[in-house]
Steps between C-alpha positions, in 0.01 A plus 500: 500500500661825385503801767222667314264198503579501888418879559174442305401218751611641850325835371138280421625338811497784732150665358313211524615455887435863541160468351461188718542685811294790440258265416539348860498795687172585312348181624645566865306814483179398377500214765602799808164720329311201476538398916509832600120528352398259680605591835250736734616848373446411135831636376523623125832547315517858423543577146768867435480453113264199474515145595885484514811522698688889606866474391745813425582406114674650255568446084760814494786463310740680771754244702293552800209437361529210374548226769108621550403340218435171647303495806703386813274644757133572533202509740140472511250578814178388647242679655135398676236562217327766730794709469498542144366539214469457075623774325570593146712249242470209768663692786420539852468772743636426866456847630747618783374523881612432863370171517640350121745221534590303204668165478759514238697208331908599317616246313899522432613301213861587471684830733843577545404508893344113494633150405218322402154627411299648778096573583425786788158450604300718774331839592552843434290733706505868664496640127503861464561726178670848615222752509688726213488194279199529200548112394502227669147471628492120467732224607475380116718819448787442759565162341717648236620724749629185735673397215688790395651532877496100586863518620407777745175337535571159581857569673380273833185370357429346833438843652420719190459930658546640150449912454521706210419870352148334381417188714569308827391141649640231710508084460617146545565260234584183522793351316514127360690363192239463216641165376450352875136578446399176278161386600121643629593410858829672522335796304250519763714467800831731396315753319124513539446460873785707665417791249112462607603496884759817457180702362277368725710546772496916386119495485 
Protein backbone atom coordinates (compact mmCIF):
# COMPACT_ATOMS: atom_id res chain seq x y z
CA UNK A 1 0.00 0.00 0.00
CA UNK A 2 1.61 3.25 -1.15
CA UNK A 3 1.64 6.26 1.52
CA UNK A 4 -1.14 7.93 -0.34
CA UNK A 5 -3.50 4.91 -0.31
CA UNK A 6 -2.71 4.92 3.57
CA UNK A 7 -3.53 8.71 4.16
CA UNK A 8 -6.79 8.13 2.21
CA UNK A 9 -7.78 5.31 4.72
CA UNK A 10 -6.67 6.72 8.22
CA UNK A 11 -8.42 10.07 6.93
CA UNK A 12 -12.04 7.87 6.14
CA UNK A 13 -10.79 6.25 9.25
CA UNK A 14 -10.82 9.09 11.57
CA UNK A 15 -14.32 10.74 10.15
CA UNK A 16 -16.19 7.85 10.39
CA UNK A 17 -15.04 7.40 14.26
CA UNK A 18 -15.69 11.03 14.67
CA UNK A 19 -19.09 10.71 13.18
CA UNK A 20 -19.48 7.59 15.36
CA UNK A 21 -19.06 9.44 18.47
CA UNK A 22 -21.12 12.34 17.87
CA UNK A 23 -23.54 9.99 17.03
CA UNK A 24 -23.15 8.47 20.63
CA UNK A 25 -23.17 11.42 22.50
CA UNK A 26 -26.45 12.27 20.62
CA UNK A 27 -27.97 9.08 21.86
CA UNK A 28 -26.52 9.74 25.51
CA UNK A 29 -28.46 12.88 25.34
CA UNK A 30 -31.67 11.86 24.11
CA UNK A 31 -31.67 9.00 26.76
CA UNK A 32 -30.65 11.99 29.84
CA UNK A 33 -34.01 14.19 28.13
CA UNK A 34 -35.90 11.20 27.89
CA UNK A 35 -35.52 10.18 32.05
CA UNK A 36 -35.43 13.50 33.05
CA UNK A 37 -39.23 13.78 31.57
CA UNK A 38 -40.25 11.37 33.37
CA UNK A 39 -39.20 12.28 36.72
CA UNK A 40 -41.70 14.64 39.06
CA UNK A 41 -40.54 18.12 37.79
CA UNK A 42 -41.08 17.23 34.14
CA UNK A 43 -37.77 18.59 32.90
CA UNK A 44 -37.54 19.82 29.15
CA UNK A 45 -34.22 20.29 27.30
CA UNK A 46 -34.05 23.87 26.53
CA UNK A 47 -33.62 24.64 22.99
CA UNK A 48 -30.94 28.31 22.34
CA UNK A 49 -31.14 27.84 18.47
CA UNK A 50 -33.50 24.83 18.21
CA UNK A 51 -33.35 21.28 19.16
CA UNK A 52 -29.50 21.12 19.30
CA UNK A 53 -26.39 21.34 21.28
CA UNK A 54 -24.51 25.23 22.34
CA UNK A 55 -20.85 24.97 21.25
CA UNK A 56 -18.40 28.10 20.50
CA UNK A 57 -17.58 27.16 16.64
CA UNK A 58 -15.84 28.66 14.19
CA UNK A 59 -15.16 28.12 10.03
CA UNK A 60 -12.56 31.26 9.97
CA UNK A 61 -9.70 30.89 8.07
CA UNK A 62 -7.30 32.69 10.78
CA UNK A 63 -4.76 30.13 12.80
CA UNK A 64 -6.83 30.65 15.80
CA UNK A 65 -9.74 30.02 14.41
CA UNK A 66 -9.45 27.12 13.15
CA UNK A 67 -8.97 24.38 15.84
CA UNK A 68 -12.89 25.59 16.34
CA UNK A 69 -13.86 23.99 13.52
CA UNK A 70 -14.51 20.70 14.99
CA UNK A 71 -16.48 20.65 18.05
CA UNK A 72 -14.45 19.51 21.18
CA UNK A 73 -16.71 20.95 23.75
CA UNK A 74 -20.38 21.67 24.08
CA UNK A 75 -23.36 21.76 26.48
CA UNK A 76 -26.96 21.48 26.59
CA UNK A 77 -29.46 22.26 29.73
CA UNK A 78 -32.68 21.14 31.20
CA UNK A 79 -35.26 22.93 32.75
CA UNK A 80 -38.91 21.91 34.51
CA UNK A 81 -41.55 22.53 31.68
CA UNK A 82 -43.28 25.19 33.98
CA UNK A 83 -40.34 27.28 33.67
CA UNK A 84 -40.36 27.70 30.11
CA UNK A 85 -41.70 28.09 27.25
CA UNK A 86 -42.01 27.66 23.00
CA UNK A 87 -40.78 30.40 21.25
CA UNK A 88 -40.08 31.33 17.71
CA UNK A 89 -37.96 28.82 15.13
CA UNK A 90 -38.26 25.91 17.81
CA UNK A 91 -36.63 27.83 20.67
CA UNK A 92 -37.43 28.22 24.19
CA UNK A 93 -37.75 30.94 26.62
CA UNK A 94 -36.39 30.20 30.28
CA UNK A 95 -36.83 33.67 31.58
CA UNK A 96 -34.36 34.85 34.41
CA UNK A 97 -35.62 35.08 38.22
CA UNK A 98 -34.50 34.40 41.85
CA UNK A 99 -35.80 31.11 42.02
CA UNK A 100 -34.40 29.61 38.23
CA UNK A 101 -31.95 26.82 38.57
CA UNK A 102 -31.05 24.85 35.61
CA UNK A 103 -29.37 21.50 35.39
CA UNK A 104 -26.78 21.64 32.77
CA UNK A 105 -24.81 18.72 31.08
CA UNK A 106 -20.73 19.71 29.25
CA UNK A 107 -19.57 17.17 27.38
CA UNK A 108 -15.58 17.39 26.70
CA UNK A 109 -14.45 15.40 23.83
CA UNK A 110 -10.84 16.27 23.54
CA UNK A 111 -9.00 19.57 25.87
CA UNK A 112 -5.57 20.34 26.32
CA UNK A 113 -6.53 20.42 30.25
CA UNK A 114 -8.09 16.55 30.19
CA UNK A 115 -6.76 13.05 29.24
CA UNK A 116 -9.58 11.27 28.26
CA UNK A 117 -13.04 12.54 27.37
CA UNK A 118 -15.05 14.02 30.15
CA UNK A 119 -19.09 14.75 30.98
CA UNK A 120 -19.84 17.61 33.86
CA UNK A 121 -23.26 17.11 34.90
CA UNK A 122 -25.26 19.29 37.64
CA UNK A 123 -26.95 22.68 38.56
CA UNK A 124 -26.43 26.11 37.90
CA UNK A 125 -28.53 28.44 39.96
CA UNK A 126 -28.48 32.12 41.60
CA UNK A 127 -28.52 33.52 37.87
CA UNK A 128 -28.49 37.13 37.51
CA UNK A 129 -27.88 39.39 34.29
CA UNK A 130 -26.18 42.87 35.44
CA UNK A 131 -28.96 45.39 35.53
CA UNK A 132 -27.08 47.65 32.66
CA UNK A 133 -27.20 44.59 30.45
CA UNK A 134 -30.21 44.88 27.45
CA UNK A 135 -29.73 41.00 26.39
CA UNK A 136 -29.71 38.27 28.08
CA UNK A 137 -33.24 37.98 29.36
CA UNK A 138 -33.32 34.18 29.03
CA UNK A 139 -31.00 31.42 30.10
CA UNK A 140 -31.25 30.22 26.26
CA UNK A 141 -29.07 33.41 25.74
CA UNK A 142 -26.20 32.83 28.33
CA UNK A 143 -25.55 29.45 26.74
CA UNK A 144 -23.38 30.93 24.10
CA UNK A 145 -22.18 33.17 26.59
CA UNK A 146 -20.89 30.02 28.94
CA UNK A 147 -19.16 28.99 26.09
CA UNK A 148 -17.28 31.89 25.04
CA UNK A 149 -15.77 32.21 28.81
CA UNK A 150 -15.81 28.21 29.67
CA UNK A 151 -12.18 28.39 30.87
CA UNK A 152 -13.11 31.16 33.32
CA UNK A 153 -16.36 29.53 33.67
CA UNK A 154 -15.65 26.12 34.48
CA UNK A 155 -12.08 26.81 36.21
CA UNK A 156 -13.28 24.54 39.54
CA UNK A 157 -16.43 23.24 38.11
CA UNK A 158 -17.14 21.70 41.44
CA UNK A 159 -17.76 25.13 42.96
CA UNK A 160 -18.56 27.32 39.86
CA UNK A 161 -18.97 31.62 41.44
CA UNK A 162 -18.51 33.02 37.94
CA UNK A 163 -19.02 37.14 37.48
CA UNK A 164 -18.81 39.20 34.58
CA UNK A 165 -19.62 42.90 33.10
CA UNK A 166 -23.14 41.24 31.91
CA UNK A 167 -23.97 38.12 34.05
CA UNK A 168 -23.28 36.20 37.32
CA UNK A 169 -24.37 32.61 38.81
CA UNK A 170 -22.97 29.92 40.91
CA UNK A 171 -22.89 25.76 40.51
CA UNK A 172 -21.72 22.22 40.96
CA UNK A 173 -21.07 19.82 38.30
CA UNK A 174 -20.23 16.65 38.52
CA UNK A 175 -17.30 15.16 36.68
CA UNK A 176 -17.16 11.43 35.28
CA UNK A 177 -15.26 10.06 32.20
CA UNK A 178 -17.87 9.69 29.36
CA UNK A 179 -16.46 6.34 28.12
CA UNK A 180 -16.96 4.86 31.87
CA UNK A 181 -20.60 5.64 31.33
CA UNK A 182 -21.61 2.40 29.11
CA UNK A 183 -25.00 1.26 30.11
CA UNK A 184 -28.79 2.69 31.40
CA UNK A 185 -27.86 1.79 34.98
CA UNK A 186 -24.57 3.51 35.20
CA UNK A 187 -26.22 6.47 33.24
CA UNK A 188 -28.72 6.66 35.87
CA UNK A 189 -26.58 6.33 38.87
CA UNK A 190 -23.27 8.64 37.83
CA UNK A 191 -25.12 11.17 36.02
CA UNK A 192 -28.88 11.30 36.41
CA UNK A 193 -29.42 10.90 40.14
CA UNK A 194 -26.57 12.97 41.79
CA UNK A 195 -27.40 15.88 39.28
CA UNK A 196 -31.28 15.50 40.35
CA UNK A 197 -30.25 15.46 44.19
CA UNK A 198 -27.66 18.63 43.76
CA UNK A 199 -30.86 20.65 42.38
CA UNK A 200 -33.09 19.33 44.63
CA UNK A 201 -30.99 19.79 47.35
CA UNK A 202 -31.03 23.95 46.21
CA UNK A 203 -34.84 23.90 46.06
Amino acid sequence: MTNKEEIIRQTALAFDFIQKLYLEVSYLIKEIEGTLGEEEEKFVIGKPSGYGISTRSSTGLEANNVPLWLLKKFAVFFVPEEKTKPGERGQTITELGDDLRVLYLRIMLNDKHIDEPIIYSGVLYNINKKPQVKGFNKFENIMGHIEYNDDKVFKDPENIDYNDVYISFQGKLIKNNLYDINDSQTLYDKIIKPSLELYRKLG
